[in-house]
C-alpha positions as CSV (number, residue, x, y, z in Angstrom):
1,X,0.0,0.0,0.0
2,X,1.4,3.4,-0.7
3,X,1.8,6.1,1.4
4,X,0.3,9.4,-0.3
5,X,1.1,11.9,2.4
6,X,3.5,14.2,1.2
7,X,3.8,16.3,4.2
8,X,2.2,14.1,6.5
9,X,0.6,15.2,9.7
10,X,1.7,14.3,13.4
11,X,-0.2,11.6,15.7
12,X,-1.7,12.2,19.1
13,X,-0.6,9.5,22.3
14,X,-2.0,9.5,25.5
15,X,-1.0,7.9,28.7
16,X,-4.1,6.1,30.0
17,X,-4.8,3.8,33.2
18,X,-3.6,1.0,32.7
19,X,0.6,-0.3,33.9
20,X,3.3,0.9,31.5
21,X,0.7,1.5,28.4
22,X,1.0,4.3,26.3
23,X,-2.2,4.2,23.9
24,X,-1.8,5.8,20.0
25,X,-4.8,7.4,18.7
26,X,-4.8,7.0,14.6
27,X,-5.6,9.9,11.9
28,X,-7.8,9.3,9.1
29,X,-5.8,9.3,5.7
30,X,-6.9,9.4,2.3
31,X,-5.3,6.2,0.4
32,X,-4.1,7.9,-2.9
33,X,-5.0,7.0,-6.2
34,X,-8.2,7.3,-8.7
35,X,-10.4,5.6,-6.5
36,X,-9.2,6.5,-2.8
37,X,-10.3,4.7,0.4
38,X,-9.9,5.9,4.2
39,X,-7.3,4.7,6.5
40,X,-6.4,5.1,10.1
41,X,-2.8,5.8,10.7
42,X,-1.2,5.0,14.0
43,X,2.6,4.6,13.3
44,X,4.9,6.4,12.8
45,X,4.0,9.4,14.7
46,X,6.4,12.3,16.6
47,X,6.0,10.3,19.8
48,X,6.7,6.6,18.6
49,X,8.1,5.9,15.3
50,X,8.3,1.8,15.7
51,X,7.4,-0.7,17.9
52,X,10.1,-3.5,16.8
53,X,11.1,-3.0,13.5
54,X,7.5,-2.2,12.8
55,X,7.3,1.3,11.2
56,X,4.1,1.8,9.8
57,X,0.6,0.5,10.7
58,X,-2.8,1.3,8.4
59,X,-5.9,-0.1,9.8
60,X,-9.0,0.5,7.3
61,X,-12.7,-0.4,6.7
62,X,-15.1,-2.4,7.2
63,X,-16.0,0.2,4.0
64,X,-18.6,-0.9,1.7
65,X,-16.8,-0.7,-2.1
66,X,-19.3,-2.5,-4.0
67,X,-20.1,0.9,-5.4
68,X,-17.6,3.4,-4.7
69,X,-15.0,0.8,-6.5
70,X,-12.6,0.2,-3.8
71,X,-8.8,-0.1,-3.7
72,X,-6.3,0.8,-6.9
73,X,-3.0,1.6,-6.2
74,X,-1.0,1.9,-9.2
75,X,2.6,0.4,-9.6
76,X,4.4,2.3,-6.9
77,X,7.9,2.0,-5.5
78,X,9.5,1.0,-2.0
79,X,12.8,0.6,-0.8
80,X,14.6,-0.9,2.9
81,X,11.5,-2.4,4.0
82,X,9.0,-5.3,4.4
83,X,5.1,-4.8,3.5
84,X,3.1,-7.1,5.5
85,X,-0.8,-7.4,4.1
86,X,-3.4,-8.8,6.3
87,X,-7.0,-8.6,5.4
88,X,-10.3,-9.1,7.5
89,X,-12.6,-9.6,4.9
90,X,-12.3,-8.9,1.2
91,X,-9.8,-9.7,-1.3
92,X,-6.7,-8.3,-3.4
93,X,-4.4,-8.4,-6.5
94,X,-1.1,-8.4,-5.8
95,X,1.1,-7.5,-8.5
96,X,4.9,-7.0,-8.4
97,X,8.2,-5.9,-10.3
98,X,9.3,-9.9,-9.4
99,X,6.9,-11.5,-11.8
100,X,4.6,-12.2,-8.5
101,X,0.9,-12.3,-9.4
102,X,-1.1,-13.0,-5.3
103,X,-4.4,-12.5,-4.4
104,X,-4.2,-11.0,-0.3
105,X,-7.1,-12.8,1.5
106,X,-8.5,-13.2,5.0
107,X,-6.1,-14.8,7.7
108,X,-3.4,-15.3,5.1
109,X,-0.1,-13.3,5.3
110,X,1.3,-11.8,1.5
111,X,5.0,-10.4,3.0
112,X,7.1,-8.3,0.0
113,X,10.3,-7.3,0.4
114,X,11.8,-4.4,-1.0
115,X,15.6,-4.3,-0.5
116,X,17.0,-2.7,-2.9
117,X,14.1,-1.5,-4.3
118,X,10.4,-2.9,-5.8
119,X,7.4,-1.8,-7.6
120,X,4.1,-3.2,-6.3
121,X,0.2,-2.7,-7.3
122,X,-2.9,-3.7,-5.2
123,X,-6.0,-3.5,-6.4
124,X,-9.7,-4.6,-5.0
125,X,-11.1,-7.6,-6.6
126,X,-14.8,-7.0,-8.5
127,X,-16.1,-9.8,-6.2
128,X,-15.0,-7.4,-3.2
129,X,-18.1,-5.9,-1.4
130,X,-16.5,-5.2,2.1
131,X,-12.9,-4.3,2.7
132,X,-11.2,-4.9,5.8
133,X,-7.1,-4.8,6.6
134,X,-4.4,-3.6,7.9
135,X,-1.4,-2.5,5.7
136,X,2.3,-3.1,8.0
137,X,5.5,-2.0,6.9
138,X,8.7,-3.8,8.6
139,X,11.8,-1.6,8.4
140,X,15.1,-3.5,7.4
141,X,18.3,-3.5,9.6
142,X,21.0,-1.7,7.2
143,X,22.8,-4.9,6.6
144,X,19.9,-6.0,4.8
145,X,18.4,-3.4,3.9
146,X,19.7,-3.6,0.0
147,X,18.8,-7.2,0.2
148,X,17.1,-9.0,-3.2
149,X,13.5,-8.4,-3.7
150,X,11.2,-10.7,-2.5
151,X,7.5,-12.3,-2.1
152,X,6.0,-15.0,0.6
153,X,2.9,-16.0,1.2
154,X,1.4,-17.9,4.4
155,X,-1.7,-19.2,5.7
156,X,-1.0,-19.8,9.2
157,X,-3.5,-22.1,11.2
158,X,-6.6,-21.4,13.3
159,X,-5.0,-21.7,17.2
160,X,-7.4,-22.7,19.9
161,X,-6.7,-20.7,23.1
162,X,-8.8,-20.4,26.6
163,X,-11.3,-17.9,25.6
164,X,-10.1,-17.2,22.3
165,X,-8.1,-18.4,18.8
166,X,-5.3,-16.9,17.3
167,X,-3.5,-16.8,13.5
168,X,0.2,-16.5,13.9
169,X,1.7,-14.9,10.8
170,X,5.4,-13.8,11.9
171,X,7.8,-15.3,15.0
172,X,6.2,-17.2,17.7
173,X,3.6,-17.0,19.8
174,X,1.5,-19.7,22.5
175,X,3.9,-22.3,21.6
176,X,3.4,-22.3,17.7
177,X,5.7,-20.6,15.0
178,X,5.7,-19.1,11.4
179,X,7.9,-20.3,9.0
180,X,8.2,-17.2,7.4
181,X,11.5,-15.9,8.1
182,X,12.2,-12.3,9.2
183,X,15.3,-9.9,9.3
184,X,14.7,-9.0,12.7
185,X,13.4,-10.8,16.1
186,X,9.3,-10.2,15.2
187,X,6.2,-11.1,16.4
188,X,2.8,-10.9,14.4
189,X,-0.8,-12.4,15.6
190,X,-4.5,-12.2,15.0
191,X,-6.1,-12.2,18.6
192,X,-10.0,-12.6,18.3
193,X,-11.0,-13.0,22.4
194,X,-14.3,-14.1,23.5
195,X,-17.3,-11.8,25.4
196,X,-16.0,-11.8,28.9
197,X,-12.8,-13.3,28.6
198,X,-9.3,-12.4,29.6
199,X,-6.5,-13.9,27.8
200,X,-3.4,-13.9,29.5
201,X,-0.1,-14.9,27.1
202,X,3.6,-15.4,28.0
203,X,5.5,-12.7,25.7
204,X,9.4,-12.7,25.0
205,X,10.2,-9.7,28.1
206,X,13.0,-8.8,25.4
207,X,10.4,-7.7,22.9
208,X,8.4,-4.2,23.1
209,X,4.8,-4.7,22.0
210,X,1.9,-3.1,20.1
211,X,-2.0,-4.3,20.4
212,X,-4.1,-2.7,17.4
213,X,-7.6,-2.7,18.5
214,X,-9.8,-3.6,15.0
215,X,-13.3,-4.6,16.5
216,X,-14.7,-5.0,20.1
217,X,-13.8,-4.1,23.5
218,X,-10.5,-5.0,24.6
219,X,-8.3,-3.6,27.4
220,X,-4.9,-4.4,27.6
221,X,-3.5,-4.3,31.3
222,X,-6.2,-2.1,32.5
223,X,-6.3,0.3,29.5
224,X,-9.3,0.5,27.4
225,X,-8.7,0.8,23.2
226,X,-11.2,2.4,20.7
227,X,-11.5,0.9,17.1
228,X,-8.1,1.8,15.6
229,X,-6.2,3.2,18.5
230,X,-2.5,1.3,19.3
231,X,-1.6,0.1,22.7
232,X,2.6,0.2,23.2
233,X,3.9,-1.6,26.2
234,X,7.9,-1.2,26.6
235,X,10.1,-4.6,26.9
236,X,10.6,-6.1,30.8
237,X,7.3,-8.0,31.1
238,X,7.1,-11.8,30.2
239,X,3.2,-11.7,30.5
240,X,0.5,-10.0,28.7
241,X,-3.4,-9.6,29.3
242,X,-5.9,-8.9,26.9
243,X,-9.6,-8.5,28.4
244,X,-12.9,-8.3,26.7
245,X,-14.7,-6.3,28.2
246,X,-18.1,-6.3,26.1
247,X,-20.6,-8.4,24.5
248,X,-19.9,-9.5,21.2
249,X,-16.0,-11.1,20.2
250,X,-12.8,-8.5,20.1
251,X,-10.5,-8.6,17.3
252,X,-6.8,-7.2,17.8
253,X,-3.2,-7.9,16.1
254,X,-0.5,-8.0,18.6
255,X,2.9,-6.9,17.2
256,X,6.1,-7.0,18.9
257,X,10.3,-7.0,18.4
258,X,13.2,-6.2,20.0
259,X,13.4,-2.7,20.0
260,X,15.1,-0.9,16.5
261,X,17.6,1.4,18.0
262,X,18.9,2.7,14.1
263,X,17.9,5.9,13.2
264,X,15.2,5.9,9.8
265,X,14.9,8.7,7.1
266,X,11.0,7.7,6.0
267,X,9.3,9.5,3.3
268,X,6.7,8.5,0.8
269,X,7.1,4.7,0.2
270,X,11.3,4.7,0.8
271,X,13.1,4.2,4.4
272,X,16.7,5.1,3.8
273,X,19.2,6.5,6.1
274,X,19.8,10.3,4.7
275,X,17.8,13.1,3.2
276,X,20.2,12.3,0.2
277,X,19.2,8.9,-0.2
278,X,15.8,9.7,-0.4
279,X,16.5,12.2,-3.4
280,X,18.5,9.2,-4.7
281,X,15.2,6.9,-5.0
282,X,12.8,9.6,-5.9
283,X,15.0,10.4,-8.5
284,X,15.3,6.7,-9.8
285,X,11.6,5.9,-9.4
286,X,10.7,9.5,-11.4
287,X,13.3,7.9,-14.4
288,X,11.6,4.6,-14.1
289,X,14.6,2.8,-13.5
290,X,15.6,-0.7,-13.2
291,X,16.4,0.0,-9.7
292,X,12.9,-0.9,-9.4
293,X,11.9,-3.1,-11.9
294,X,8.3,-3.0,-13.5
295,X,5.1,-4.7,-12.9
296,X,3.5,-6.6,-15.9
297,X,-0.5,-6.8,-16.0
298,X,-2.0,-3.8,-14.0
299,X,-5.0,-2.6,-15.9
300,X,-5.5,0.7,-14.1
301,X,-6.1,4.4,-15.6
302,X,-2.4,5.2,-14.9
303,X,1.0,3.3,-15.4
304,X,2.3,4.1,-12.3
305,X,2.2,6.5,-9.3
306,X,4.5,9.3,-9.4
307,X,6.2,10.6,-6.5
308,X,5.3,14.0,-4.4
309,X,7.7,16.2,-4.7
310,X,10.2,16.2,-1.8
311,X,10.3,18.8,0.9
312,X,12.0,22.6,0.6
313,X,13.7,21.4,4.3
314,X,16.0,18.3,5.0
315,X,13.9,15.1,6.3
316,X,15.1,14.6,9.7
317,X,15.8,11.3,10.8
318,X,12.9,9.2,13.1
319,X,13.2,8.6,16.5
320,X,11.7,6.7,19.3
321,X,11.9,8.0,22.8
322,X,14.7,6.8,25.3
């Protein structure tokens, strides 16, 4: 998914009740192209650029496309990162400068990674009446972070828990583990929690973590979420408690990693290292070059999505707090 925001607005956190929980409150974000849908952005912001190596977190719909069209995204480039898609309901095309042709569906994870640098499209299928996702973005340490371009795909099972089931999609979690490998110590999970119950989970204490509230009522040690908003518990604790507080079943994805202590230049769809290096890619992507390859098939009303032109200041580096 690309990120249209040129000159992109700052997030709101809050401290709420709750032990060590810091709670990030989303904005709502046009997705860019000829037929634009609403997102809720919670990372990165000012106060918290990552939780991991997790950089970037869109959480959109339930929206009804059948008749505004839904998603299109034209061929649009990225560079030093993963994408992570994860839908909810609805369904995908996938197309990339590799040759990969993917359909993104419900509980299955479609990971891309950019490297060097990759073109990608993702559009809605016709069959689509309800979309429902989150779009991740996975920032590469720089020893990998030229790596080869790549594409993986997993359905991960249905986990029975007490009180509720989980999908692992990246590291380990509740005694089970992807097989998709990562660049960085990471953990991804659907949560869905019953009415009324608590689910209480042993978590690496190395790791700092990030619960994404998508439907229900869910407190996580003590503090209450809203649709969208981002709970961010700091690494120490080896335990973890997610409570459903209402009626009808909670959905969240929990995210975690050790923390990512290099500093990030992040503009548009690149993460680089320098203001310079971002100029580098815009530049390339603007010449369509090979740097990026090109993506066969994609039948939209434009060839690809140029860039926004860069800022009159220097992009500072990102940060997380001490």
């Amino acid at each position: 998914m690309s990120n249209t925001e040129a000159d992109p607005a700052e997030l709101l956190c809050s401290e709420r009740p709750g032990e060590g929980v810091t709670v990030l409150t989303p904005r709502d974000v046009p997705l860019g192209g000829p037929r634009a849908i609403r997102v809720r952005r919670t990372l990165p912001q000012r106060q918290r650029s990552l939780i991991g190596a997790w950089c970037f977190a869109d959480h959109y719909g339930p929206q009804d496309v059948s008749e505004s069209g839904g998603m299109d995204v034209a061929p649009h480039p990225h560079t030093g990162l993963q994408t992570a898609s994860w839908l909810f309901s609805g369904e995908i095309e996938h197309r990339d400068s590799i040759g990969t042709t993917a359909m993104v569906r419900p509980g299955e994870l479609n990971l891309m990674t950019a490297g060097h640098g990759i073109a990608h499209s993702e559009v809605s299928t016709p069959d689509t009446s309800v979309l429902h996702g989150v779009q991740l973005w996975i920032a590469l340490p720089d020893e990998h972070r030229d790596t080869a371009r790549d594409f993986r795909h997993y359905a991960p099972p249905l986990l029975e828990l007490p009180g509720a089931t989980a999908r692992v999609f990246l590291g380990s979690l509740a005694g089970t583990t992807s097989p998709v490998p990562a660049f960085t110590p990471l953990l991804g999970a659907e949560l869905t929690i019953e009415p009324g119950a608590t689910l209480a989970l042993d978590v690496d204490p190395a790791f700092e973590h990030g619960v994404l509230q998508d439907i229900g009522s869910v407190t996580v040690a003590g503090a209450a979420l809203s649709t969208g908003e981002l709970a961010y518990l700091a690494p120490g604790a080896g335990r973890l408690e997610l409570t459903n507080s209402g009626g009808e079943p909670a959905r969240v994805l929990l995210l975690g990693g050790t923390p990512f202590t290099e500093e990030l230049v992040m503009w548009w769809n690149f993460v680089g290292r320098s203001h310079e290096e971002i100029a580098e890619y815009r530049e390339a992507w603007q010449a369509q070059a090979d740097r990026f390859g090109h993506v066969e098939g994609y039948q939209g009303t434009t060839a690809w999505l140029p860039a926004p032109t860069l800022p009159q200041v220097r992009i500072k580096p990102r940060r997380n707090p001490s």
